[in-house]
DRENGU-526668 format. One record per residue (C-alpha): y, x, z; residue number from 1. Coordinates in nm, 3 decimals. Example, Ala and Ser with C-alpha at 12.3 -4.5 7.8 and 13.67 -1.06 7.14 Angstrom:
<rs>
{yy = -0.450, xx = 1.230, zz = 0.780, resi = 1} $
{yy = -0.106, xx = 1.367, zz = 0.714, resi = 2} $
</rs>
This chain:
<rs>
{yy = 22.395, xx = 4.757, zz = 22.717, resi = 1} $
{yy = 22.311, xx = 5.133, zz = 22.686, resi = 2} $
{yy = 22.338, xx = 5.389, zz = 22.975, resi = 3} $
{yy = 22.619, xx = 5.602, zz = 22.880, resi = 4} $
{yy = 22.618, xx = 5.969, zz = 22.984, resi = 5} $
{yy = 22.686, xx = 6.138, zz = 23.271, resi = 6} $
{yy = 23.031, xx = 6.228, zz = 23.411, resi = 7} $
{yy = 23.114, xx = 6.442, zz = 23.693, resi = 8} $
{yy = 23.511, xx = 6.449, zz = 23.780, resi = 9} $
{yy = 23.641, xx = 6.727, zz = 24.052, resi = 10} $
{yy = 23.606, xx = 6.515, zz = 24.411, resi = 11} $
{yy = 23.993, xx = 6.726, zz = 24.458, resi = 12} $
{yy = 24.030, xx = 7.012, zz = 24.702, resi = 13} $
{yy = 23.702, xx = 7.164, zz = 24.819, resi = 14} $
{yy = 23.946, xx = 7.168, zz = 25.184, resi = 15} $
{yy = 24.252, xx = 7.040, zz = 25.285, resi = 16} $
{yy = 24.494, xx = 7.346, zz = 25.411, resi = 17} $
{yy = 24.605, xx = 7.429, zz = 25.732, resi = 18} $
{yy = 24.952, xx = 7.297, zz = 25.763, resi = 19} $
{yy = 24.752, xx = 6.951, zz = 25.688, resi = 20} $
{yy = 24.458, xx = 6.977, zz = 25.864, resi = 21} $
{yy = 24.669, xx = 7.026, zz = 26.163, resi = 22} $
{yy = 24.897, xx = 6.727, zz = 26.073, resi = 23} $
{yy = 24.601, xx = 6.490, zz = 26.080, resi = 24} $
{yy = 24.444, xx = 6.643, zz = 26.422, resi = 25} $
{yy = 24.775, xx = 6.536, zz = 26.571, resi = 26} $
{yy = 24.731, xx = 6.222, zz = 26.443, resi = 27} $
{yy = 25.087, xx = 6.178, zz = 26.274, resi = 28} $
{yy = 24.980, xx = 6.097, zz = 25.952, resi = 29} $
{yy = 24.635, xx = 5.878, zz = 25.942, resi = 30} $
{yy = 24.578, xx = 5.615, zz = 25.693, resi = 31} $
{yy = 24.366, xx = 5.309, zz = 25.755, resi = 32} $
{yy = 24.223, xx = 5.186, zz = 25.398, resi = 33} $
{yy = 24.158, xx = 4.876, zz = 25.471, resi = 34} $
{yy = 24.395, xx = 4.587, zz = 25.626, resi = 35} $
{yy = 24.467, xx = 4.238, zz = 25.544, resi = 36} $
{yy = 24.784, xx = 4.044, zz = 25.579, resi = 37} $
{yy = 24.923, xx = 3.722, zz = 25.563, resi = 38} $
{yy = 25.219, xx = 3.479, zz = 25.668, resi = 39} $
{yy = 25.245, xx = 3.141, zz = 25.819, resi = 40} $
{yy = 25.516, xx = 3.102, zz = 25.559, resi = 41} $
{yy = 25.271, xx = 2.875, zz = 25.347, resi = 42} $
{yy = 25.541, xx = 2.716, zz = 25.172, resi = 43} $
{yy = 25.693, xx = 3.056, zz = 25.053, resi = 44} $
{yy = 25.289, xx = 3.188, zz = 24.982, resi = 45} $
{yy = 25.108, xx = 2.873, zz = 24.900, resi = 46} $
{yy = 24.685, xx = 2.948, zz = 25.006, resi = 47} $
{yy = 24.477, xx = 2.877, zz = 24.720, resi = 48} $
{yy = 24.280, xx = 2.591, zz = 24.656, resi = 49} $
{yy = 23.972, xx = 2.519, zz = 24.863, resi = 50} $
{yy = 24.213, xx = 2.720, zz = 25.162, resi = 51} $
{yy = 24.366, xx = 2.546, zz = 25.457, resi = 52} $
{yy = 24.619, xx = 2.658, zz = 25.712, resi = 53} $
{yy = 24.305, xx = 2.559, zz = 26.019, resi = 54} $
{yy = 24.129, xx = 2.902, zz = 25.786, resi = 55} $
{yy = 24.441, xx = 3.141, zz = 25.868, resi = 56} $
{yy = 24.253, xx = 3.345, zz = 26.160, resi = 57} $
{yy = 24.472, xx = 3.434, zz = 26.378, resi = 58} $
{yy = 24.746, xx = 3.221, zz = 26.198, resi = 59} $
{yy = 24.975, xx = 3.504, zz = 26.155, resi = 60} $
{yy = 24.884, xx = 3.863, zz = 26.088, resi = 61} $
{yy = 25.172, xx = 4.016, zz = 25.890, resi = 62} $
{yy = 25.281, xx = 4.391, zz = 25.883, resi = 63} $
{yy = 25.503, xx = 4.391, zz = 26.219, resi = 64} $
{yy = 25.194, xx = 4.273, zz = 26.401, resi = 65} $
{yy = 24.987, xx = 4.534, zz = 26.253, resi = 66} $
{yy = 25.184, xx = 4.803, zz = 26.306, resi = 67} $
{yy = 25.139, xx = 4.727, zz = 26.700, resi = 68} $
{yy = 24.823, xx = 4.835, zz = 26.667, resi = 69} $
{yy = 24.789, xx = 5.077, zz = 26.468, resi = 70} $
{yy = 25.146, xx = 5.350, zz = 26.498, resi = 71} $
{yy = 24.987, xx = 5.418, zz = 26.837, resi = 72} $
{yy = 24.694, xx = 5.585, zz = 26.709, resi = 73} $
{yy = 24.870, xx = 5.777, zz = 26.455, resi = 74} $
{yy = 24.788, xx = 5.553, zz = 26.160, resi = 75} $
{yy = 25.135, xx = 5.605, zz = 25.926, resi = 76} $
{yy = 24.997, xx = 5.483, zz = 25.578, resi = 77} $
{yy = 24.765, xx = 5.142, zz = 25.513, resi = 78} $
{yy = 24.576, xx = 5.008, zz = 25.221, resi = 79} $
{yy = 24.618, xx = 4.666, zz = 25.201, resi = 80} $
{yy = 24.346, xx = 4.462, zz = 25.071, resi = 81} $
{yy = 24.466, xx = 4.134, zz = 24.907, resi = 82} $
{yy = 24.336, xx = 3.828, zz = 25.135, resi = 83} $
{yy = 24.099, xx = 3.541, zz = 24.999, resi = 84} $
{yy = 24.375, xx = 3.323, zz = 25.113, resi = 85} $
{yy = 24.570, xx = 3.391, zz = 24.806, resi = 86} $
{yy = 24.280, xx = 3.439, zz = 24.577, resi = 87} $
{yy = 24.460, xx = 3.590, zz = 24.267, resi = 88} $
{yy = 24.812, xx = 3.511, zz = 24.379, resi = 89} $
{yy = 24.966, xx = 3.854, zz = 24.522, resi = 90} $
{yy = 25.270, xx = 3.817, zz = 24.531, resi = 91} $
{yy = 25.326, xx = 3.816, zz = 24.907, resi = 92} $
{yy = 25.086, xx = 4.173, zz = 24.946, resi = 93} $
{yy = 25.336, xx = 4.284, zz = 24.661, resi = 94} $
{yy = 25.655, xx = 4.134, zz = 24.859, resi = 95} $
{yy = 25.467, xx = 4.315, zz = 25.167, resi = 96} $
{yy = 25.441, xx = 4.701, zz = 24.982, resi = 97} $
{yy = 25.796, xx = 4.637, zz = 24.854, resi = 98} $
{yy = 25.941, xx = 4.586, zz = 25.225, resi = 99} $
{yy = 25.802, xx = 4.911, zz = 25.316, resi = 100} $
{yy = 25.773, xx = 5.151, zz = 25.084, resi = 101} $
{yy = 25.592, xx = 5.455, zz = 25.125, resi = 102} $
{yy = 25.366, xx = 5.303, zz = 25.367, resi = 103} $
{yy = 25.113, xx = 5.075, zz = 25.205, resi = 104} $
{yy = 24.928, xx = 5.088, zz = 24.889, resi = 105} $
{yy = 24.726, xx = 4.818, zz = 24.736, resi = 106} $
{yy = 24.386, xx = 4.665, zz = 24.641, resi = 107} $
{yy = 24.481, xx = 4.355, zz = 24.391, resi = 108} $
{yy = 24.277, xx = 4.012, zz = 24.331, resi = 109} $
{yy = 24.251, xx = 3.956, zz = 23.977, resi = 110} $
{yy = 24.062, xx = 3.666, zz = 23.760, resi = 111} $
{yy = 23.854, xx = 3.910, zz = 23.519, resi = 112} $
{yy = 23.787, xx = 3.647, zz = 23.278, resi = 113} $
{yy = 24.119, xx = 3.547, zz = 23.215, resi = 114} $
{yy = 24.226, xx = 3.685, zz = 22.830, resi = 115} $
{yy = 24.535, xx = 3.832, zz = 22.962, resi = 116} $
{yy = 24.343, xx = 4.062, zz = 23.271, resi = 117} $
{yy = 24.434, xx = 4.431, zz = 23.125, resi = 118} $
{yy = 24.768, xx = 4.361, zz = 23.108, resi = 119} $
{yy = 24.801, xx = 4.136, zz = 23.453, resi = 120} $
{yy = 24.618, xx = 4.486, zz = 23.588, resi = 121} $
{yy = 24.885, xx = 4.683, zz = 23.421, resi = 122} $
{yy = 25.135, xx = 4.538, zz = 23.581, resi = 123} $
{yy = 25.007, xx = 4.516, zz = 23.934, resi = 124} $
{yy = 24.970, xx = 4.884, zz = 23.899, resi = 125} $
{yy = 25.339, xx = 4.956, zz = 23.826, resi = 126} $
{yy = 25.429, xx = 4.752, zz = 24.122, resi = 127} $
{yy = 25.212, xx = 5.004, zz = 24.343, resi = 128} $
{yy = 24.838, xx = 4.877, zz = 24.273, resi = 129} $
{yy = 24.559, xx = 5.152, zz = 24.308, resi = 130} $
{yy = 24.259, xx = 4.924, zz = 24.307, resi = 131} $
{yy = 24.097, xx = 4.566, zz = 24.193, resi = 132} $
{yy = 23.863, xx = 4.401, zz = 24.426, resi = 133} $
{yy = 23.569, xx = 4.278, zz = 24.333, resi = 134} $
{yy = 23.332, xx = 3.994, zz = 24.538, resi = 135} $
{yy = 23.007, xx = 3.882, zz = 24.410, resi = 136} $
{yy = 23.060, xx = 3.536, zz = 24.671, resi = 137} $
{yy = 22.864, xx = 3.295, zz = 24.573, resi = 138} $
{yy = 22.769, xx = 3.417, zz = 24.225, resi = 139} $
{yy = 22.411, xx = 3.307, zz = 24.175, resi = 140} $
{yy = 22.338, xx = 3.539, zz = 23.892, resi = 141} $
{yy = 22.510, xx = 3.915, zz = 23.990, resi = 142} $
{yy = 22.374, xx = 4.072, zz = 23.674, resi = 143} $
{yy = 22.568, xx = 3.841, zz = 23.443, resi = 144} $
{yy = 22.857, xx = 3.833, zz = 23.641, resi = 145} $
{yy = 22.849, xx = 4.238, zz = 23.692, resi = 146} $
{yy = 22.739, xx = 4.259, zz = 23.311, resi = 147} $
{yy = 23.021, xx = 3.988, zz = 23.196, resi = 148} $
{yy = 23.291, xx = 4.110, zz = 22.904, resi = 149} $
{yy = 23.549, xx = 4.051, zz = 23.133, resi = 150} $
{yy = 23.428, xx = 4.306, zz = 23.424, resi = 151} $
{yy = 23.383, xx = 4.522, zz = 23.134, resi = 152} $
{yy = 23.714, xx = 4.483, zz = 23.053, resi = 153} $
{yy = 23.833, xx = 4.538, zz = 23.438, resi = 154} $
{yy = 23.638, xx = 4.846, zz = 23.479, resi = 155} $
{yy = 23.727, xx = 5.016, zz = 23.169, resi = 156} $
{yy = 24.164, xx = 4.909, zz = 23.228, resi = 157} $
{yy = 24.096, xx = 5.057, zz = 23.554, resi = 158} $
{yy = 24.020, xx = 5.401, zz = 23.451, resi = 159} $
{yy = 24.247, xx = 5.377, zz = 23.202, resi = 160} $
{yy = 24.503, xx = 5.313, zz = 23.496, resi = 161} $
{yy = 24.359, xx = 5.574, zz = 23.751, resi = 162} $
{yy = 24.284, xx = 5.261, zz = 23.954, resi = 163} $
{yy = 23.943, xx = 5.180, zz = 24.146, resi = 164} $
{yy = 23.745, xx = 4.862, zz = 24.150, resi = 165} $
{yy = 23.680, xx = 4.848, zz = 24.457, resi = 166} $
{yy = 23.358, xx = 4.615, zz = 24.526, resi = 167} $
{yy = 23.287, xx = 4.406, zz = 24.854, resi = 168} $
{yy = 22.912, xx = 4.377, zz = 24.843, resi = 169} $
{yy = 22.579, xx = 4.320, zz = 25.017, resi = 170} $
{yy = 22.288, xx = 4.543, zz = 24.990, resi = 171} $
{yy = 22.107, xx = 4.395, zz = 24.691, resi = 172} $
{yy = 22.392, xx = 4.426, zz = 24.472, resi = 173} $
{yy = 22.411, xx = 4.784, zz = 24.517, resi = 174} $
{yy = 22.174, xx = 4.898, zz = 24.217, resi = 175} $
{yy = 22.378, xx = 4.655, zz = 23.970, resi = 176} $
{yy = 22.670, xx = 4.872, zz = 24.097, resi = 177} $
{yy = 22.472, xx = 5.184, zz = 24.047, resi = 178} $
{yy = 22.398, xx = 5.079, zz = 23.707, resi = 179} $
{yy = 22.774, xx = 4.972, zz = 23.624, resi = 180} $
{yy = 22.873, xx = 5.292, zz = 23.739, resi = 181} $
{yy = 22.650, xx = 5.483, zz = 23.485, resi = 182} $
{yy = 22.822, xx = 5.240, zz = 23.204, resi = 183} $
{yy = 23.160, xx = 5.334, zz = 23.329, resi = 184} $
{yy = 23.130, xx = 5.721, zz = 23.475, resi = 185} $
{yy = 23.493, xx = 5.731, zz = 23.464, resi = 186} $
{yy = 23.621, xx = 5.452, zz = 23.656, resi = 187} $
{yy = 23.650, xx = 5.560, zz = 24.045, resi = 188} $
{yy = 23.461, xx = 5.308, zz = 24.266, resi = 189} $
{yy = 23.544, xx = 5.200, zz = 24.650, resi = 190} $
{yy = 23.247, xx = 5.039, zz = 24.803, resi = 191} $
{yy = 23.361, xx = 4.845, zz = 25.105, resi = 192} $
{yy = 23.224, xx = 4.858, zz = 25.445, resi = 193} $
{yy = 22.916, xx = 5.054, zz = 25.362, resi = 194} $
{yy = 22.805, xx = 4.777, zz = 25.136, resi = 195} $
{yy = 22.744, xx = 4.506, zz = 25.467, resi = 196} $
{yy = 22.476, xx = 4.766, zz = 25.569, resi = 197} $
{yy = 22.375, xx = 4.640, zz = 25.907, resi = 198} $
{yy = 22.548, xx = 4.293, zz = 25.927, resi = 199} $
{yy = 22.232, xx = 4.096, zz = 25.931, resi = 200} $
{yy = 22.071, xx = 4.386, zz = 26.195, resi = 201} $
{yy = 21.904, xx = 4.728, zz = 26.114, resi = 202} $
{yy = 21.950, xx = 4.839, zz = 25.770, resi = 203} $
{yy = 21.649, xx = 4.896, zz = 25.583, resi = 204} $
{yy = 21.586, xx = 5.211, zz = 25.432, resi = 205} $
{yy = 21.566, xx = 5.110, zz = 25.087, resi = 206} $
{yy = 21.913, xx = 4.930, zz = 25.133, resi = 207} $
{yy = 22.060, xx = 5.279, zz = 25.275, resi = 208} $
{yy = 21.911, xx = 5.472, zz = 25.015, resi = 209} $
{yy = 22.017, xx = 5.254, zz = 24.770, resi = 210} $
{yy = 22.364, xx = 5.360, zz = 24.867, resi = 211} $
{yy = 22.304, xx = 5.652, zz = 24.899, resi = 212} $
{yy = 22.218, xx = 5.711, zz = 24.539, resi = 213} $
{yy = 22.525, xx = 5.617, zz = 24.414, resi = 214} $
{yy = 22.690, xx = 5.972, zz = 24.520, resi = 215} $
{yy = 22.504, xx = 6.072, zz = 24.246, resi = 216} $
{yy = 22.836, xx = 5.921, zz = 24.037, resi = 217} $
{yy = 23.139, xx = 6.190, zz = 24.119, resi = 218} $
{yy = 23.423, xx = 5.897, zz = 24.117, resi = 219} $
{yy = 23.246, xx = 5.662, zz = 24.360, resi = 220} $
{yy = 23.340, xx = 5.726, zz = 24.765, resi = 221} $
{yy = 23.270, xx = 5.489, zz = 25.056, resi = 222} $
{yy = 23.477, xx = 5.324, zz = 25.312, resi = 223} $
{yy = 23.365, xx = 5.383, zz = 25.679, resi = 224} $
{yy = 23.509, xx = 5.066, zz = 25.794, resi = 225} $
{yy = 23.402, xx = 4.678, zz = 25.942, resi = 226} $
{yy = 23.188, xx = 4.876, zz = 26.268, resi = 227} $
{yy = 23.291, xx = 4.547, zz = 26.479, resi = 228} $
{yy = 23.070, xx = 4.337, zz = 26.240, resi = 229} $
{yy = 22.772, xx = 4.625, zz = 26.142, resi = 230} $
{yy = 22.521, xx = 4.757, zz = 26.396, resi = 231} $
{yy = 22.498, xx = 4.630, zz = 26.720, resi = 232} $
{yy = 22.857, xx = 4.509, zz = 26.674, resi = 233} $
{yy = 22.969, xx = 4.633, zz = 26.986, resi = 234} $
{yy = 23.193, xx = 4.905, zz = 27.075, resi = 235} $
{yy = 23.196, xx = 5.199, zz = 27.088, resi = 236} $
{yy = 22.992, xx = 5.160, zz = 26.789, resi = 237} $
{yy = 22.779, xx = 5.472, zz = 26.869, resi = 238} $
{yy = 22.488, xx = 5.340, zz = 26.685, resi = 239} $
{yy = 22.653, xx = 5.371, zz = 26.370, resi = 240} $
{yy = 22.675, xx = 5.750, zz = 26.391, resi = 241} $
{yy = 22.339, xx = 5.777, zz = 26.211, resi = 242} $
{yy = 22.443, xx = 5.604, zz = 25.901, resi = 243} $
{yy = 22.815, xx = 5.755, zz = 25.920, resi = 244} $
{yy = 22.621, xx = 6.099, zz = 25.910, resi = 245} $
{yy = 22.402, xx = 6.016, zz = 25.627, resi = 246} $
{yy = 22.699, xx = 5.905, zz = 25.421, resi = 247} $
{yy = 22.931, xx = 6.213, zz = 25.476, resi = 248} $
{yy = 22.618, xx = 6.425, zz = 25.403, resi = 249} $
{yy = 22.538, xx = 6.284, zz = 25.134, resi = 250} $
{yy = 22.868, xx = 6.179, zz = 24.923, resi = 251} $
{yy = 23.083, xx = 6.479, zz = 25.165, resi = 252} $
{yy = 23.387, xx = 6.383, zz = 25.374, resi = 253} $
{yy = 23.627, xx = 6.403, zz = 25.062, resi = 254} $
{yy = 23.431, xx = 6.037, zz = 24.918, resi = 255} $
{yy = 23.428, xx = 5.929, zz = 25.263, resi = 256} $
{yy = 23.753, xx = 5.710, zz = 25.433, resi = 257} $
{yy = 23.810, xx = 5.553, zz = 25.773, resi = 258} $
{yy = 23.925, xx = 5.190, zz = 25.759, resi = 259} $
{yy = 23.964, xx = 4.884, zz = 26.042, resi = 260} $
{yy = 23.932, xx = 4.558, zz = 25.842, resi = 261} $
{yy = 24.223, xx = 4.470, zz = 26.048, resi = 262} $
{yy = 24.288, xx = 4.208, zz = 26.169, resi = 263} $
{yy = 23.902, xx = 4.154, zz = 26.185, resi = 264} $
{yy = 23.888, xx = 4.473, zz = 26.395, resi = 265} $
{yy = 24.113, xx = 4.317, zz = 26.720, resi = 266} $
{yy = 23.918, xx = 3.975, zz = 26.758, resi = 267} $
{yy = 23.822, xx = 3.912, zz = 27.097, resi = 268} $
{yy = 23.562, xx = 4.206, zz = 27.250, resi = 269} $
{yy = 23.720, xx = 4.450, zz = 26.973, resi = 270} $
{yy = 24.034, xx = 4.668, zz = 26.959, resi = 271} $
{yy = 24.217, xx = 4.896, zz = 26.685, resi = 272} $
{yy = 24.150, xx = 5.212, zz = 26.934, resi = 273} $
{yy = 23.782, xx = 5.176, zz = 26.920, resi = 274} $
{yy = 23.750, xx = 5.196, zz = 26.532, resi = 275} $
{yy = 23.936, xx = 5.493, zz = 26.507, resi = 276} $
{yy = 23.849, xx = 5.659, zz = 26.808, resi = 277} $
{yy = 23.465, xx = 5.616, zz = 26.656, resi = 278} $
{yy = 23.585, xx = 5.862, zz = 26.377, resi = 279} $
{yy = 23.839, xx = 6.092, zz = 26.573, resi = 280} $
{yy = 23.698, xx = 6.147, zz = 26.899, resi = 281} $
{yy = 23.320, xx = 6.045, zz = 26.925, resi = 282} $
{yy = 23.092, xx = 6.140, zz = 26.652, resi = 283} $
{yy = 23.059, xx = 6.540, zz = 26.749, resi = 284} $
{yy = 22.896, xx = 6.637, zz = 26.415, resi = 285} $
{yy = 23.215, xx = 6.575, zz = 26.220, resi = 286} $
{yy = 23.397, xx = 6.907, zz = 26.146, resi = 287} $
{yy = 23.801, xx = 6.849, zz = 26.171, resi = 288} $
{yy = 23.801, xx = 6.910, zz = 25.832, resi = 289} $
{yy = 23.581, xx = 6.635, zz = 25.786, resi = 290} $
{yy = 23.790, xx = 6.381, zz = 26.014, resi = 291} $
{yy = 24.088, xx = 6.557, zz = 25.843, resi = 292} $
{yy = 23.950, xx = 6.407, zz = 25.486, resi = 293} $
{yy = 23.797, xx = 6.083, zz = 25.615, resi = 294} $
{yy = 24.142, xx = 5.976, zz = 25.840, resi = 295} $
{yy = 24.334, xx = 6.064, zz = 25.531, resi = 296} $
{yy = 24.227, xx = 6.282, zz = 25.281, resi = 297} $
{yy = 24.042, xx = 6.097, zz = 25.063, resi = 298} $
{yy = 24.244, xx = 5.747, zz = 25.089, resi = 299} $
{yy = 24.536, xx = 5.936, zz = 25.010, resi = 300} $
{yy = 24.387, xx = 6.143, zz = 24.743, resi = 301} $
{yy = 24.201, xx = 5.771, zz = 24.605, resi = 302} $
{yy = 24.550, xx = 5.512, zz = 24.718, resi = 303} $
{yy = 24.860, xx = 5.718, zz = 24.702, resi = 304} $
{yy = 24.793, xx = 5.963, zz = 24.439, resi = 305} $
</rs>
């Protein structure tokens, strides 16, 4: 494969306006881009092979239970993120978005390799589908899998859609992303949880500037999100100010979004509060426009367009 050229798409408003900056300071309308659900109904949802029931942890996290957390802190609008659980099956994230509409958009599970993907992605996306996870797992070679003709296929049907593949990543896969994003400059790109910066302790400088680089690519932004497993992995997550700043400075707060991983976020020793307070309250070198774009701004501008 070639590298194509260069594209650079308008990130949106240079600032959000008054009337909605002070909307999201009173903390009416926040989105959190980044949730999983799921059901104890397994008969209803069947997991997918290789799942179990004894994997469903907590057993039960469906949309009443999140909103419990999250309404009071102000979080209105949720991405969900289609759970392993179900592997391409979404029907009950679909059933989920359908319940409650206006409130959630969604990040779909599809098999890329399957003749039939454009049109399966098609189809999510008229049922309220804004993006297509990706997850290398336990892919033992990442540059055939990233350079396959069926991710070529996903990437390009996603632009084509005004979707985002969305990846879920370590570190070392980041430059394979970097390159797929010069192949396809006009597909928007959602890197999850900083990339698992952190997870195994300190990040190392060539993994953060590996991230880094990719603001170089106008369509690709960066979810904030996962600070209960990053870091020191212990709230109030202070130490991951340094990165958060490096990432707003470099990509700016309009490629930058909040996000819990819930229900990850409230196991034991962590709390829905803490994630977002990390964002809204503690980090004193983000502007309120900048908590403005990265509480809902950009997931909006990225998930509910």
């Amino acid at each position: 494969m070639t590298t194509r050229r260069s594209f650079f798409a308008t990130a949106g408003a240079a600032s959000l306006s008054g009337c909605e900056l002070l909307r999201s300071k009173s903390g009416g309308d926040h989105i959190d881009a980044h949730v999983h659900v799921w059901t104890p109904e397994v008969e209803k949802y069947p997991l997918a092979r290789g799942y179990a029931v004894s994997d469903m942890r907590p057993p039960s996290f469906t949309p009443e239970q999140l909103f419990a957390h999250c309404r009071p802190e102000g979080v209105q609008r949720i991405v969900l993120i289609q759970m392993s659980y179900y592997q391409q099956d979404n029907r009950y994230m679909l059933d989920v978005m359908k319940a409650h509409p206006g409130t959630f958009s969604g990040v779909a599970i599809v098999d890329e390799q399957a003749p039939d993907v454009a049109a399966t992605m098609a189809t999510l996306v008229k049922q309220g589908v804004r993006g297509f996870r990706i997850s290398a797992g336990a892919q033992k070679n990442l540059s055939a899998w990233l350079g396959s003709p069926g991710m070529a296929t996903l990437w390009k049907t996603a632009a084509e859609l005004n979707a985002s593949v969305c990846p879920l990543i370590n570190p070392d896969t980041l430059p394979l992303i970097d390159k797929m994003c010069e192949w396809y400059p006009d597909t928007s790109v959602v890197i999850d949880h900083f990339a698992r910066l952190g997870m195994a302790g300190p990040p190392k400088e060539s993994d953060v500037a590996a991230l880094l680089r990719l603001a170089r690519h106008r369509r690709t932004h960066v979810k904030a999100s996962a600070f209960y497993a990053l870091g020191a992995k212990k709230a109030p997550y202070l130490d991951m100010g340094p990165l958060i700043r490096r990432v707003r400075d470099a990509f700016g707060p309009q490629r930058v979004m909040w996000a819990s991983d819930c229900p990850f976020q409230v196991d034991p020793g962590h709390n829905y509060h803490d994630s977002i307070s990390l964002i809204r309250d503690r980090l004193d070198f983000l502007s309120a426009s900048d908590k403005a774009w990265m509480l809902r701004g950009t997931a909006e501008k990225v998930f509910f367009s």
